[in-house]
C-alpha positions as a LaTeX table, in Angstrom:
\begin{tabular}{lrrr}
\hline
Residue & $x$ (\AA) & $y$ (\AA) & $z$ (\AA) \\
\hline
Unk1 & 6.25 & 19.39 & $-52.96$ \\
Unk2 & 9.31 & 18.03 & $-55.18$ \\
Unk3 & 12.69 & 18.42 & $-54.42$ \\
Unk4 & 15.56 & 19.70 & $-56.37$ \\
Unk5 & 16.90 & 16.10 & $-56.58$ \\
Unk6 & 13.28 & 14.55 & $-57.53$ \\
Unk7 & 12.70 & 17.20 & $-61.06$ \\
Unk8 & 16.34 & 16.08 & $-61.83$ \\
Unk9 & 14.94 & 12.65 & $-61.44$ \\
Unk10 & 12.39 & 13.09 & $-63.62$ \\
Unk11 & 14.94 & 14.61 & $-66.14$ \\
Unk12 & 17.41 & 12.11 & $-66.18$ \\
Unk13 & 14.38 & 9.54 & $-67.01$ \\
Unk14 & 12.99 & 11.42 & $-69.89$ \\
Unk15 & 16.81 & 11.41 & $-71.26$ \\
Unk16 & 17.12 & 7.73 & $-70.67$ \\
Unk17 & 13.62 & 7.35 & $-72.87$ \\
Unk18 & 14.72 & 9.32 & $-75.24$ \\
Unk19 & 18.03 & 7.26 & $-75.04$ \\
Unk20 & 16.69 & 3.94 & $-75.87$ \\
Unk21 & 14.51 & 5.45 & $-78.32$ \\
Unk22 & 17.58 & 6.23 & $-80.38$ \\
Unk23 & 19.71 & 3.43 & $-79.75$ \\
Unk24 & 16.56 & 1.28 & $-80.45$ \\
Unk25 & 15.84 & 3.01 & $-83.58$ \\
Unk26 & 18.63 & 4.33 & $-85.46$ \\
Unk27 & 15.82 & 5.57 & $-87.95$ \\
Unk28 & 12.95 & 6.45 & $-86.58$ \\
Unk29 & 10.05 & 7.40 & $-88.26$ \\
Unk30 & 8.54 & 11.01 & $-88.69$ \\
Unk31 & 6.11 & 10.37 & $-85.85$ \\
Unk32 & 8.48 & 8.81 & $-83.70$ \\
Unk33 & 11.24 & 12.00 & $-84.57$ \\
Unk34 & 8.30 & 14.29 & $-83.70$ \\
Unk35 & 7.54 & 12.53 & $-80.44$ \\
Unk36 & 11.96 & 12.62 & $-79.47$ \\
Unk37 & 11.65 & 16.56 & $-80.50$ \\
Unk38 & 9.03 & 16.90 & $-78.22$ \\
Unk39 & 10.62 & 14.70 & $-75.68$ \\
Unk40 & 13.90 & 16.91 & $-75.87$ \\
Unk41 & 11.80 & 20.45 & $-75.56$ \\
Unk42 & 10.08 & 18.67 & $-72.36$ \\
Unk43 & 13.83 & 17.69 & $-71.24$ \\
Unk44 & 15.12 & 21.25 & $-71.97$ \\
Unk45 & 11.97 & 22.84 & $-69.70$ \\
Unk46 & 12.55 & 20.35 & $-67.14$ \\
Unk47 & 16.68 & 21.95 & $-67.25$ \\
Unk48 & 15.17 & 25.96 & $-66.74$ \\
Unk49 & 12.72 & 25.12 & $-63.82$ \\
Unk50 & 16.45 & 23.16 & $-62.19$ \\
Unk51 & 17.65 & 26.30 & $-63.07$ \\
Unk52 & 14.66 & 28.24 & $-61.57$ \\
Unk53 & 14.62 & 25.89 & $-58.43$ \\
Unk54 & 18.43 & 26.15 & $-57.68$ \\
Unk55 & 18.33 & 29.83 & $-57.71$ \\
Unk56 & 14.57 & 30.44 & $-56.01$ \\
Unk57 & 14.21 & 27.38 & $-54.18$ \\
Unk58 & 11.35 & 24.75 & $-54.96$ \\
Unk59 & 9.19 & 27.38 & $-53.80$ \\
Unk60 & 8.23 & 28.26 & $-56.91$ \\
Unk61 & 6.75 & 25.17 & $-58.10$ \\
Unk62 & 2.98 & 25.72 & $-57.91$ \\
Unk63 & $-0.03$ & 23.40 & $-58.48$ \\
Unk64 & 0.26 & 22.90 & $-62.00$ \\
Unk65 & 3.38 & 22.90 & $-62.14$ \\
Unk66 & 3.53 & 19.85 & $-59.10$ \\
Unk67 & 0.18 & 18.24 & $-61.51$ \\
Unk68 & 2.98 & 18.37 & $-65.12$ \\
Unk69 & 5.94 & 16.74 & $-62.96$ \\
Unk70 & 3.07 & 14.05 & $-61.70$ \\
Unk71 & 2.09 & 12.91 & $-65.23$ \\
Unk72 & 5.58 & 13.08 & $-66.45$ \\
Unk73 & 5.96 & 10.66 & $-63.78$ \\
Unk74 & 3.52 & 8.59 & $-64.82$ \\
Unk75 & 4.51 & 8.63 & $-68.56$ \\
Unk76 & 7.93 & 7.64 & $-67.39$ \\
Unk77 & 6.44 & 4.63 & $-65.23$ \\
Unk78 & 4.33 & 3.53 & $-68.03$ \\
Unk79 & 7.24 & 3.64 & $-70.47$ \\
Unk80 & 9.36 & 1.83 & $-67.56$ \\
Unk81 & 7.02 & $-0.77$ & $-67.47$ \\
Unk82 & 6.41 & $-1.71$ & $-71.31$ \\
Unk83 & 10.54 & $-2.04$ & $-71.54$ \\
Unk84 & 10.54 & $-3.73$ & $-68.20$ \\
Unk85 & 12.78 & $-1.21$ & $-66.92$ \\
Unk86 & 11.91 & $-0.44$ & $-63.46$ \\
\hline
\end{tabular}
């Protein structure tokens, strides 16, 4: 079961990616802007299920919703690892 503290976790690395993306990239390409849009609709879900936990408790994250946080987790380790950023 994740915590409260853990999906903000996982928030505040998705922001950081998208982050260095932009600092890294002052122009990025059409793919890449298409991959930071998605990025920031993942990081704006991520801020309604906070929302969802602080006011319902963490209750009310189910199986696939535990399964999306894992492989966001992932995705952020993978990322973490090209940039050596771990």
């Amino acid at each position: 079961m994740y915590s409260y503290a853990e999906v903000e976790a996982i928030k505040t690395n998705l922001e950081w990616i998208v982050n260095q993306a932009t600092v890294n990239q002052p122009s990025p390409s059409k793919a890449d802007q298409k991959t930071l849009t998605s990025l920031l609709e993942l990081i704006q879900a991520y801020e309604l299920l906070l929302d969802l936990i602080n006011e319902f408790g963490n209750t009310i994250i189910d199986k696939e919703v535990a399964e999306g946080l894992s492989t966001t987790e992932m995705f952020i380790a993978k990322i973490k690892s090209r940039t050596h950023a771990m």
